[in-house]
C-alpha positions as CSV (number, residue, x, y, z in Angstrom):
1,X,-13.5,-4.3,13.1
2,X,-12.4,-7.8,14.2
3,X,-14.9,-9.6,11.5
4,X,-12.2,-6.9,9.0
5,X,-9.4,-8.8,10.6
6,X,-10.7,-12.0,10.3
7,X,-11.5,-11.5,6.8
8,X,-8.1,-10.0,5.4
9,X,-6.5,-13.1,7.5
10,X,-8.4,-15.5,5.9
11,X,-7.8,-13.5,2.5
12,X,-11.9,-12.7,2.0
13,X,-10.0,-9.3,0.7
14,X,-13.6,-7.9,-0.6
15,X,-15.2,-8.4,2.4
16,X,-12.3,-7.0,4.7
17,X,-12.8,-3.9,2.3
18,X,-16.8,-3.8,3.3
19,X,-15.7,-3.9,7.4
20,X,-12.6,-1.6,7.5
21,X,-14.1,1.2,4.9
22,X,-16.5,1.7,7.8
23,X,-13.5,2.6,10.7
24,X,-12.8,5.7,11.5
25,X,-9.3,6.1,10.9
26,X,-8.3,8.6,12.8
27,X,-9.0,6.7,15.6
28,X,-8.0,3.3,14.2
29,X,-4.6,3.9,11.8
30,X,-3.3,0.6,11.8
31,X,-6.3,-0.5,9.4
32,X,-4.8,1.6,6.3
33,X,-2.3,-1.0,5.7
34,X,-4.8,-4.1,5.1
35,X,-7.4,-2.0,3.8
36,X,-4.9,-0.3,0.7
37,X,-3.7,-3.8,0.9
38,X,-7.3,-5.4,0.3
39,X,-7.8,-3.0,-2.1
40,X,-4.5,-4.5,-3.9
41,X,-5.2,-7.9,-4.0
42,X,-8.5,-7.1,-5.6
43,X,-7.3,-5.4,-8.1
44,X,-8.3,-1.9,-7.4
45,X,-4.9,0.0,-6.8
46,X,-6.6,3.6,-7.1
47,X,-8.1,2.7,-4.1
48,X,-5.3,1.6,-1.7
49,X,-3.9,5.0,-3.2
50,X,-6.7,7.1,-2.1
51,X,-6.2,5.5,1.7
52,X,-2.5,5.3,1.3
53,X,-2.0,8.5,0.4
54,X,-3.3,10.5,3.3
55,X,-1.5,8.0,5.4
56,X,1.6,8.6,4.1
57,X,1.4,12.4,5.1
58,X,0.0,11.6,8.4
59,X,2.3,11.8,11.2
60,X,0.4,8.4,13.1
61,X,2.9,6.0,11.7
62,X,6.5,5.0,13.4
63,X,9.5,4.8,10.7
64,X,8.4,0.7,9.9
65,X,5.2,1.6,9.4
66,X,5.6,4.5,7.0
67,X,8.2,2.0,5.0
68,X,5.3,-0.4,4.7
69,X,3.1,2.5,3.4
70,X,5.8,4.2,1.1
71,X,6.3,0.6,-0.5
72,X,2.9,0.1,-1.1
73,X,2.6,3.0,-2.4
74,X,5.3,2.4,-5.1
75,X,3.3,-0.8,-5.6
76,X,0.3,0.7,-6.2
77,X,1.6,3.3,-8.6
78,X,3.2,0.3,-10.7
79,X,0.0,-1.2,-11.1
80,X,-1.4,2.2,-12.4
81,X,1.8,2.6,-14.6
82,X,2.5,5.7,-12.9
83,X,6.2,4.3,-13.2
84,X,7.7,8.3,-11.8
85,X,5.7,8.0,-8.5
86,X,6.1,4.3,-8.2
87,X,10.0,4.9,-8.7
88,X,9.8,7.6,-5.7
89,X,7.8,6.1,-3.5
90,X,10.1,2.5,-3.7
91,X,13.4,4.3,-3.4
92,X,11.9,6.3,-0.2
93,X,10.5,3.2,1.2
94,X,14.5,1.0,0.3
95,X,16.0,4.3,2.6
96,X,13.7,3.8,4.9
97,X,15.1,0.4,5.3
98,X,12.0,-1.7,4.1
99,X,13.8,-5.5,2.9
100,X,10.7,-5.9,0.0
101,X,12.0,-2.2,-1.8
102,X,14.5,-3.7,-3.7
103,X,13.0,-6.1,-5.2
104,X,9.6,-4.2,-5.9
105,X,12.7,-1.4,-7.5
106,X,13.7,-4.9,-9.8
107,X,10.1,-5.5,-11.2
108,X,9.6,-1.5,-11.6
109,X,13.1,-1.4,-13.7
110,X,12.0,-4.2,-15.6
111,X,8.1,-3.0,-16.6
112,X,10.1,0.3,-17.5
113,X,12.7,-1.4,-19.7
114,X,9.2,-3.0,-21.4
115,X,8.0,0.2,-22.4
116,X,11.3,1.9,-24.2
């Protein structure tokens, strides 16, 4: 797991994927956010969804934590142009308190002002 941690630090997001898709997460939860967030930055947002996803209806997280995951959530949606779940997922995440909502709620307003 630390070679995972060295690897997403160092911004080698493939090969952080390759390390933390092999944790057990149950035991481990705190690797969700920098493996969805690997996934991300490779370009591969159906991924981070697929570990995000379970995450956020886990109950292993404290109220920053699921912030983080309900934002990236919202970011991950945008990037599938899901805009509805992106849109719910942000405005949970701004409640929750997270300071990068808003601005993630700009960019989604403005992607859906593209489409109309």
């Amino acid at each position: 797991m630390d070679k995972g941690w060295k690897a997403y630090e160092g911004r080698d997001y493939s090969f952080a994927i390759t390390q933390f898709v092999s944790v057990d997460l149950k035991d481990h939860p705190e690797v969700v956010m920098p493996l969805a967030d690997s996934y991300l930055e490779i370009g591969e947002a159906y991924n981070a969804i697929q570990y995000l996803e379970p995450a956020y209806h886990g109950k292993n997280y404290s109220a920053d934590e699921r912030s983080k995951i309900t934002n990236m959530l919202g970011i991950a949606y945008t990037k599938e142009k899901n805009y509805k779940k992106a849109r719910l997922f942000l405005e949970e995440s701004n409640k929750l308190g997270n300071p990068n909502s808003k601005r993630n709620l700009q960019i989604l307003d403005s992607l859906e002002q593209t489409i109309k």
